[in-house]
N, C-alpha and C positions, 0 to 999 in steps of 0.2 A: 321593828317588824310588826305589822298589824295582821296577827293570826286569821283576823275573817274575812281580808284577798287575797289569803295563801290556798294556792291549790297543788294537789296534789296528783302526781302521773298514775293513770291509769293503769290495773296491770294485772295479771293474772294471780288466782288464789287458789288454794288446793288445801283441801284436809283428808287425812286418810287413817286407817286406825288396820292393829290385826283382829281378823275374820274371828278366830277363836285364842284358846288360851298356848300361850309357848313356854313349854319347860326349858328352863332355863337350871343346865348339871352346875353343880358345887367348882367353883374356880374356871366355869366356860366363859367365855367371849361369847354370846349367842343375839345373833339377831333377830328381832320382832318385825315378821314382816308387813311391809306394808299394802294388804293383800286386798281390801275394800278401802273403796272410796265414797267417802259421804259428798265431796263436791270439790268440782277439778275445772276450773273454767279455759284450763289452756292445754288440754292434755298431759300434766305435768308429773303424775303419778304413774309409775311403771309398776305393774303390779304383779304382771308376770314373774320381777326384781324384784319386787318388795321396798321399790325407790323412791325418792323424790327426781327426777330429771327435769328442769323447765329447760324450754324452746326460746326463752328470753333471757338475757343477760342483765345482770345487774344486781344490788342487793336486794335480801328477801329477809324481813323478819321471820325468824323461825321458832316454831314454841314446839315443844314436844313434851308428853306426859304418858309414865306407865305406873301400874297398878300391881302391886306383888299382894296378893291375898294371904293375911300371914294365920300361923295357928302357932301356940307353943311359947317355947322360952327366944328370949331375944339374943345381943350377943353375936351381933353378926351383922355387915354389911352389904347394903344392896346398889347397885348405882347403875343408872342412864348412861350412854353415852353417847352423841351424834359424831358421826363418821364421812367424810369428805373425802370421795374419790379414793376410800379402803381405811383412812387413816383417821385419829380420832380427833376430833377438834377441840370438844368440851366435854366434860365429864361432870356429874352431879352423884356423890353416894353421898348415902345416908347411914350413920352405924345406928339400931338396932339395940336398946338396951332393956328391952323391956316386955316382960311376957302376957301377950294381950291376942286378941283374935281381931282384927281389923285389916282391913286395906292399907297398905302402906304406897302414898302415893309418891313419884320423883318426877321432877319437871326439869325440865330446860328452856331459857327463851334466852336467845340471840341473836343478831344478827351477821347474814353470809354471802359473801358474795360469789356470784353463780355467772361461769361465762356463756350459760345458753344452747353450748351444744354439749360436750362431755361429762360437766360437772355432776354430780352426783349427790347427794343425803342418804343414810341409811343410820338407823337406829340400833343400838345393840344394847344389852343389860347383863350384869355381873351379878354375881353372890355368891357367899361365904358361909351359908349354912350351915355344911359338915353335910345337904343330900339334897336333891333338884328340888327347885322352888319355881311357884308356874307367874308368869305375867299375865294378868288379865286380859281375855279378846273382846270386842267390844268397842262403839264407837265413845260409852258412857266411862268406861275404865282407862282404855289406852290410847293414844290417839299422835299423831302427827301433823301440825298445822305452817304453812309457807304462804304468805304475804306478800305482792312485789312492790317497792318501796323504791327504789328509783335507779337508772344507769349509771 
């Protein structure tokens, strides 16, 4: 395969991040929504949802990143999760062992495939503090990014 007459299908891209910070309670399930949008070429961001939705079928590389602003003793896990039509696809935690004042960032990048009309993405984030721990809002802290990559 000669990579420089490989072309690639055109396709819709969308990044989206939440607007402000989301507390996220000790042992919640809680989603970060997906409430601004930095760039959405296919209308692909439901924002009123807090979603990903694309109008086009096919796989879409997916990245996603949040940001727990931490203070204190460590000792505790924090973890991403992306969620496919309610259910959770991929999970990324990170335990926590160390007592530091920093960002702690978690990422996800996968790829998923989307049939275009119902399929859905939505983010959610867990932790184990022992008392609510907030997710960064912001396009620089938290963000949600979808790529389309081919039918």
């Amino acid at each position: 395969m000669d990579a420089r007459n490989t072309t690639f299908a055109a396709g819709p891209i969308a990044q989206a991040y939440p607007s402000a910070s989301t507390t996220v309670p000790n042992g919640t399930f809680t989603k970060i929504p997906l409430n601004a949008v930095e760039y959405d070429t296919d209308s692909s961001i439901d924002t009123a949802n807090g979603r990903f939705k694309p109008n086009k079928a096919g796989y879409y590389r997916i990245s996603s990143s949040i940001a727990f602003p931490m203070t204190g003793p460590g000792g505790m896990t924090l973890s991403l999760h992306l969620a496919k039509n309610g259910g959770t696809i991929k999970t990324h935690a990170e335990l926590i062992n160390y007592n530091s004042s920093f960002n702690q960032t978690i990422t996800i990048n996968t790829i998923v495939h989307m049939n275009g009309t119902t399929d859905h993405l939505e983010i959610y984030a867990t932790q184990n503090s022992g008392s609510s721990a907030n997710v960064a809002g912001g396009s620089s802290s938290s963000w949600f990014s979808a790529e389309y990559l081919r039918n």
